[in-house]
Every structure is written in structure tokens, then in C-alpha cells.
N, C-alpha and C positions, 0 to 999 in steps of 0.2 A: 552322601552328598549334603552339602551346607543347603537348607532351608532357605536362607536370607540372600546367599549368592545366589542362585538359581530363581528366584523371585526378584532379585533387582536385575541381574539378567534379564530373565525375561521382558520388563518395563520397558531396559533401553530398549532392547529390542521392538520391542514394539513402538516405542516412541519416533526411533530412528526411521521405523518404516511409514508410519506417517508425517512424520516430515519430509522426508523425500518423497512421498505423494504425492502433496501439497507444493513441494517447489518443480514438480517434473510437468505436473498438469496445469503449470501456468501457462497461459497464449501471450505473453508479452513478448514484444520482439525490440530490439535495438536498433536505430539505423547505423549504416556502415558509414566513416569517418569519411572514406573514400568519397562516396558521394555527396558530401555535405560542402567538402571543399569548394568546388566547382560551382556553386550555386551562390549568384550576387543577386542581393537585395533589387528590385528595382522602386527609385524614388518614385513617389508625385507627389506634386507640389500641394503641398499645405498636408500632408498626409505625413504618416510615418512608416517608412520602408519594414516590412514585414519577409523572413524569407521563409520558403516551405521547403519540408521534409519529400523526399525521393513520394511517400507515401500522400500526402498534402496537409501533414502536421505542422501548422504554423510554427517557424523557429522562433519566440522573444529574446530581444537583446538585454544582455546584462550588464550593469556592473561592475567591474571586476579590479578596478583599481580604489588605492585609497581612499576615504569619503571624503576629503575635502580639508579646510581647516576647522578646528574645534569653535563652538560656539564663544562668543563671548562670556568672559567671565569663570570659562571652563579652566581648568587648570590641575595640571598631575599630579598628583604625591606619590613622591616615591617610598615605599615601604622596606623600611632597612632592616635584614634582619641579626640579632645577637645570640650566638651561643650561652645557655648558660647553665653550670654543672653545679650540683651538689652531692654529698655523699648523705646518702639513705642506708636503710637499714633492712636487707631482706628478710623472708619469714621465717628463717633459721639465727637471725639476731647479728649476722655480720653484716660488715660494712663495704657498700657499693655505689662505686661513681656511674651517677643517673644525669644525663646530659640533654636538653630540649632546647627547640629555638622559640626566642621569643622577637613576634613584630614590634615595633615604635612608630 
């Protein structure tokens, strides 16, 4: 029997077993989409509507569209990029086209 395989064997092995330990004996739980649907924010006034979790994990509202227009002064460049080849010389002394791109 190989020495080396049967010792890195072994490690996964072991390693594998505790990591799935480690993720079996988590208590986290998810809530169900189903019930999240159904659940509307209630306003008041001067306040900001918060909605809660089945459990009473406050939900915060996100983001989730574009941020807006770019600040003044901001402005894009675009980064073109060029092919460009040469022929090199391998460690046997022949000759090999070596091709890389370069930004501007």
C-alpha cells in the first residue's frame, strides 16, 4: 500500500467529517418565501414601515435598483483592448508565436 495515499486519504477523510459536523450542527433556519409574501408593511406616519418575519425578524428594505445618476464630474473610460503577437524563442531554440492582450 502507498504510504502517501493512504495518509492523504486518511486527512480528507477526516477533514470531510468535520466539516460536515460543523455544517450539520448549525441551528440556523430560513424562513419560508410562502409566508413572507403575504405580509404588508404597515405605515405610520412620520415613521418607516418595517415588516416582520413569520418568527418577528424584522424584514429591512433594500435597494435593489440602479444607484442613481453618476456624480458630477464622473465620467467612463472605456478600456480598449489590442491583440499583440510576437515570435519568441523557446528553451529548445525554436521559434514560437507568443500572443497577449494589451489595455490603452
Amino acid at each position: 500500500m502507498d504510504r502517501r495515499g493512504f495518509l492523504l486519504g486518511l486527512a480528507g477523510v477526516l477533514g470531510a467529517g468535520s466539516a460536515a459536523g460543523a455544517l450539520l450542527t448549525s441551528s440556523a433556519e430560513a424562513a419560508v418565501l410562502n409566508q413572507l409574501r403575504d405580509i404588508a408593511p404597515e405605515a405610520e406616519e412620520g415613521l418607516e414601515a418595517v415588516a416582520h418575519a413569520p418568527d418577528g425578524t424584522p424584514i429591512e428594505a433594500t435597494q435593489w435598483g440602479p444607484p442613481g445618476p453618476p456624480p458630477p464630474g464622473w465620467r467612463r473610460r472605456r478600456r480598449r483592448r489590442r491583440r499583440v503577437c510576437a515570435v519568441r524563442r523557446d528553451r529548445w531554440g525554436r521559434p514560437v508565436r507568443r500572443c497577449w492582450y494589451v489595455y490603452r
